[in-house]
N, C-alpha and C positions, 0 to 999 in steps of 0.2 A: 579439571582433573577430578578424579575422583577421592574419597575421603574416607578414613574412619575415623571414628569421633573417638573411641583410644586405641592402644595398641591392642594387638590379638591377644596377649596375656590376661593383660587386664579384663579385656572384653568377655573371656570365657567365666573367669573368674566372677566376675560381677554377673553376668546371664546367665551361669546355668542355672536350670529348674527341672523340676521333674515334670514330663506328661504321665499323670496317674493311668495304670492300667487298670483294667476294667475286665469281668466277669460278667458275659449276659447269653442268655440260656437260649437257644434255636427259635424255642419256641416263644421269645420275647417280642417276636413280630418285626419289622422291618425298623430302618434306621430313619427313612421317609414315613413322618406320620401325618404329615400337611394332605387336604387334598390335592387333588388332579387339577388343572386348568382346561384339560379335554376330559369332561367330568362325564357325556357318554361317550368315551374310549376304552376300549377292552384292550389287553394283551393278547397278540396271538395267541401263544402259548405257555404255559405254566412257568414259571421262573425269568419270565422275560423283563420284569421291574419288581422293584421292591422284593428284592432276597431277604431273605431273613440275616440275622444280625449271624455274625461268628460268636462262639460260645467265651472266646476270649482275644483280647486285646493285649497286646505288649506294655510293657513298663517299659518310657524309654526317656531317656535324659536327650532336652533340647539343648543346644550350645549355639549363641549366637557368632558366626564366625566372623561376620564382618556386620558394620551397622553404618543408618546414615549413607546410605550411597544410592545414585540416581534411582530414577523408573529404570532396574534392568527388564529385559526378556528375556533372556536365556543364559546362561551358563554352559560349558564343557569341561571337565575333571582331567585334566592334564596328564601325563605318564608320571611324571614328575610327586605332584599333591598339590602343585599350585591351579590355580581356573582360571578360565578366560569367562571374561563376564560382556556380553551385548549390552548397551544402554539404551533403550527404544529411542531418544535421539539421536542413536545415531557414533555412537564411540563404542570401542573396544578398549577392555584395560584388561593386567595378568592381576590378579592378587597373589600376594606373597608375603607368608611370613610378617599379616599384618599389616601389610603395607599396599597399597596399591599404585601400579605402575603408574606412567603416564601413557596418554591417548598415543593409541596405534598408528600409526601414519600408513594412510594405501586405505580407509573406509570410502566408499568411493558416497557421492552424497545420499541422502536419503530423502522420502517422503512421512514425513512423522506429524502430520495433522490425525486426531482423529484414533484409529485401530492401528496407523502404521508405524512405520520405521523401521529399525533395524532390528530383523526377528530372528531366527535358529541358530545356532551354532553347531556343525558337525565335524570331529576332525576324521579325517579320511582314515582307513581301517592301516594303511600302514604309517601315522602320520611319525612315530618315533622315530624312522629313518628318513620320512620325504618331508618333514616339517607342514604337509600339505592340509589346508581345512577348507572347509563351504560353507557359507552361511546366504541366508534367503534375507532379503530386506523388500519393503515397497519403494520401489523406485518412480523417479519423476520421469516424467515421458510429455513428450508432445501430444498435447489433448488430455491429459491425465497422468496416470499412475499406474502400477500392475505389480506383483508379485517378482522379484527375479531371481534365481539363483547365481552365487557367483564364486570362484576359486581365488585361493590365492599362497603361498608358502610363506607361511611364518617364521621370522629370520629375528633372532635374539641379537647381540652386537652392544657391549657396555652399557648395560642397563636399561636400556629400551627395547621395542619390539616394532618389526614393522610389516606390513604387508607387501608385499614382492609379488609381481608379475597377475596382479588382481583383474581378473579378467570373468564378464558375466556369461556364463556358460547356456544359459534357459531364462525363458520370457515368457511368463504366463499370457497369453494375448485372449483375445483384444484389450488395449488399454482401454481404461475406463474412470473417466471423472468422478471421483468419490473419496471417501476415506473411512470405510468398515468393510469386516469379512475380507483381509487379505492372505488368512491363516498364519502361520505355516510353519511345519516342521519338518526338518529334513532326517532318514534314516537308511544308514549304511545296511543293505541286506546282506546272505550269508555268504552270497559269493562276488561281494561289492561291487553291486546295483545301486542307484540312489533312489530313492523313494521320496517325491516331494511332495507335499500336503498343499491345497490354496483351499482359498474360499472362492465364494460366489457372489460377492461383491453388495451382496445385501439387498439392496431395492430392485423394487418388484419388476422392472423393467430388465436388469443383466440376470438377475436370479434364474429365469427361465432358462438360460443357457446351459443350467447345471445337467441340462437332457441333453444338449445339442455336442455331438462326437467332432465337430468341426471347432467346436469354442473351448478355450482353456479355462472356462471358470467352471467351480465348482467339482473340481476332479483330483486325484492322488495321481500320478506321474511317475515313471519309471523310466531313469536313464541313466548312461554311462557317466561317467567325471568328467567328459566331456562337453557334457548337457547332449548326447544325441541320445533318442530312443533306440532300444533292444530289440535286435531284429525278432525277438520271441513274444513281442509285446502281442495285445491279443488284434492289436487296429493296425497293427503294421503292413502295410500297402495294401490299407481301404480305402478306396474311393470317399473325399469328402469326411476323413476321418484323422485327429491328430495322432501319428504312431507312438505319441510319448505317453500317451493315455495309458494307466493301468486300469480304474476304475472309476466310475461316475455318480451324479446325482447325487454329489454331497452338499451339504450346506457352507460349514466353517470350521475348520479340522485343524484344533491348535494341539492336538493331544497324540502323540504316536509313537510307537515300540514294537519291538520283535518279541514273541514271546520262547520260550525254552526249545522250541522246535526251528526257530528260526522265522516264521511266520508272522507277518507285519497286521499288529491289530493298531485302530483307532478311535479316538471319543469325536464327537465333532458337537458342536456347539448346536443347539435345538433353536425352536423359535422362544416364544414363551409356552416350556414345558417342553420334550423331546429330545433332549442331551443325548446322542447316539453311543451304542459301545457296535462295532463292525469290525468284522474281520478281512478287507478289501481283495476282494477275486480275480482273478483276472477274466475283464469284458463286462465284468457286472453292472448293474446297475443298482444302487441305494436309496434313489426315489425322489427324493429331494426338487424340485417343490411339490410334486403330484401328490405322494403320498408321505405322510409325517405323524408323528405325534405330538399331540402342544398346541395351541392355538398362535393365532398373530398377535404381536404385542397391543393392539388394538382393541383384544376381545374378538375378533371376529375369526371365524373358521381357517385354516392356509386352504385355499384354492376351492376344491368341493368338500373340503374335512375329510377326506379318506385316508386311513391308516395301510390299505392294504391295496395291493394291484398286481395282477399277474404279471411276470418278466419283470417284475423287482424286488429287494432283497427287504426282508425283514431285519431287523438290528438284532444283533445277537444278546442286545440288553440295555433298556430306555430309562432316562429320569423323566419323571414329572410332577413337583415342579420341578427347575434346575441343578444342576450342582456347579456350571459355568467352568466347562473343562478344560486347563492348562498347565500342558507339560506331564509326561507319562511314564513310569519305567516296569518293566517285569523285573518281581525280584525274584532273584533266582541263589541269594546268599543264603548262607547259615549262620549267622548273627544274630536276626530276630527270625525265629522259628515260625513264630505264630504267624506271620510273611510268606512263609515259602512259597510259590506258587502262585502266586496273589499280583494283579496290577496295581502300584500304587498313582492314582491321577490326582493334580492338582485341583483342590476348587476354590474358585474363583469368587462364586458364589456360597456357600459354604463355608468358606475362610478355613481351609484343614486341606486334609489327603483324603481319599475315598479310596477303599481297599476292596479288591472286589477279587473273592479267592474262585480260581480258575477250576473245573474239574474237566479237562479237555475242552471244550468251546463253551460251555454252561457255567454260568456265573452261580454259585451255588451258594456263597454267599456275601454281603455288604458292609464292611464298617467304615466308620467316622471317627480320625480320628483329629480333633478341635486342635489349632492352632492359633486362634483369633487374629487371623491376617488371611489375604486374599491372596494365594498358592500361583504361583507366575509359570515357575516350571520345576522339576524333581530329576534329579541325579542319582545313582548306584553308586557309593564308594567300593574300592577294591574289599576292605575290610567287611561290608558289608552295613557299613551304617549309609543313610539317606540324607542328601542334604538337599538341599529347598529354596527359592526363591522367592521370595515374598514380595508383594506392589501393597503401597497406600493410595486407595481410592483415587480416581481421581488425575494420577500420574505423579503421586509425590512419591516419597522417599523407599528405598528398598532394604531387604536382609538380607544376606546367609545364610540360612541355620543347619544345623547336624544336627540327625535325630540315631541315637545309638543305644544299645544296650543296658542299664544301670549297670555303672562298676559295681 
């Protein structure tokens, strides 16, 4: 079971601290002052990496909510204020009021060597009345592993919680023997569509699939609660083509959100250097492995080292070096001002949130803002403050935190 080392009283009480805000001028120059690792790579075009900094940062008090609990990967913000927390082994617990439930009964098993386990959490857009959620975990399979997504109705009952009628809806295929690059995030669109994230499975022999319209690796996904594709999908009865496919030629897509218009952007995971920010099309292609930003973690080129190739998409906005992107939300509160607008992403690499203020598709500008912990995934309180999931290298121990306004 899961644990806090004291009660949520105490706990606030004893952690809060302030994140000092900060004053830094346009013309300060970017927040990336490291070189490149693709050292002759250019930017398409003007604003495409390294924004210049926001003129100002928030003051905001961190508040540890919970501490001492497993490797999570995901979180969900309850109707209620309690959360449901993923353990990448593999459990489901509510926190509440300090306390944390016991393990969920109905996880169905997982693949947790390695990048996997048990990843997203989403609860369905009407789940207040249907009790209903999805979440995406790497599943064991004969000959391997794969991404899957799966439903099930969360049923409360004296003090426990449990899964009911848990049933796997979508199977990323081909299985594939491995255990990196299984992504994944799952997100409710505006007219509740699911939107699934994978990766591409990493090595250089399944990666190439990230082209292939008949393979489910490397692609975002677009299906009903059912796990079927949209008869509106853009491959929908193509010959030799998955109909659940929204978009392709990604690499590793732990990062995903809707922004104010309803439109699904995401960060996907680079090589060494090329952390992608995409806004996913429908039928597009994103290039992956052809064309990238970042070298191989090798030092050597990805493939011919081309950043660019006609009939594929340019990133709407590139790291290099990394920021190791996980977990994403558009804020769209009035709480912290200096937000509005703004994507906040997890880094991983980084150890903070990356704030990247939207001006319709153009990333116009970049902050940092330090955490000293490696960012797992990011949630929108109603209120409008942020809370965050933290990992200690490695797979040990995790946080909670709230990031909110100074009283």
């Amino acid at each position: 079971m899961l644990r806090l080392r004291k009660m949520l009283s105490t706990t606030i009480l004893s952690a809060m601290l302030t994140v000092p805000g900060y004053a830094i001028a346009q013309s300060s120059g970017p927040a990336e002052t490291n070189p490149p690792h693709g050292k002759d790579q250019r930017p398409a075009f003007e604003g495409q990496t390294r924004a210049p900094q926001p003129e100002k940062m928030p003051s905001l008090q961190k508040t540890v909510i919970a501490d001492d609990l497993p490797h999570l990967w995901s979180m969900a913000l309850l109707p209620d204020g309690r959360i449901l927390v993923a353990a990448k082994e593999g459990a489901m617990h509510i926190l509440a009021g300090g306390k944390v439930g016991p393990a969920i009964e109905g996880v169905p098993e997982v693949a947790s060597s390695g990048q996997g386990g048990l990843l997203d959490i989403a609860l369905a857009p009407d789940f207040a009345t249907s009790g209903m959620i999805y979440f995406s975990f790497s599943e064991p399979r004969d000959g391997g592993n794969g991404t899957s997504v799966a439903s099930a109705k969360l049923v409360e009952k004296d003090g426990s919680a449990t899964l009911e009628n848990t049933t796997v809806i979508f199977r990323q295929m081909p299985t594939y023997d491995g255990d990196k690059h299984f992504g994944s995030r799952l997100v409710f669109g505006k007219n509740g569509e699911l939107y699934v994230t994978v990766g591409e499975r990493s090595d250089k022999e399944p990666r190439v699939q990230a082209q292939d319209l008949s393979s489910g690796l490397g692609k975002v996904f677009r299906i009903d609660t059912s796990g079927k594709a949209l008869k509106d999908n853009p491959f929908a009865g193509r010959e030799n083509a998955l109909p659940e496919i929204w978009s392709y030629g990604h690499r590793n897509i732990q990062s995903a959100a809707l922004d104010g218009e309803g439109r699904l952007w995401t960060v996907e995971h680079g090589p060494k250097g090329g952390d992608e920010l995409n806004r996913p099309q429908a039928g597009l292609n994103y290039g992956w492995p052809v064309i990238t930003y970042g070298i191989e973690y090798s030092g050597d080129r990805v493939g011919e080292g081309s950043t660019a190739k006609e009939g594929m998409e340019q990133p709407v906005y590139y790291w290099d070096p990394v920021v190791g992107p996980s977990g994403m939300v558009y804020y769209d509160g009035d709480a912290i001002a200096e937000w509005k607008g703004s994507f906040l992403i997890g880094g991983l690499v980084t150890k903070g949130l990356v704030v990247l203020k939207m001006d319709g598709d153009k990333v116009v500008s970049e902050g940092r803002l330090p955490l000293d912990a490696r960012i797992r995934d990011v949630e929108l309180g109603k209120d409008g403050s942020v809370y965050a999931v933290t990992e200690e290298r490695g797979g040990g121990k995790s946080q909670i935190i709230r990031l909110a306004p100074e009283a």
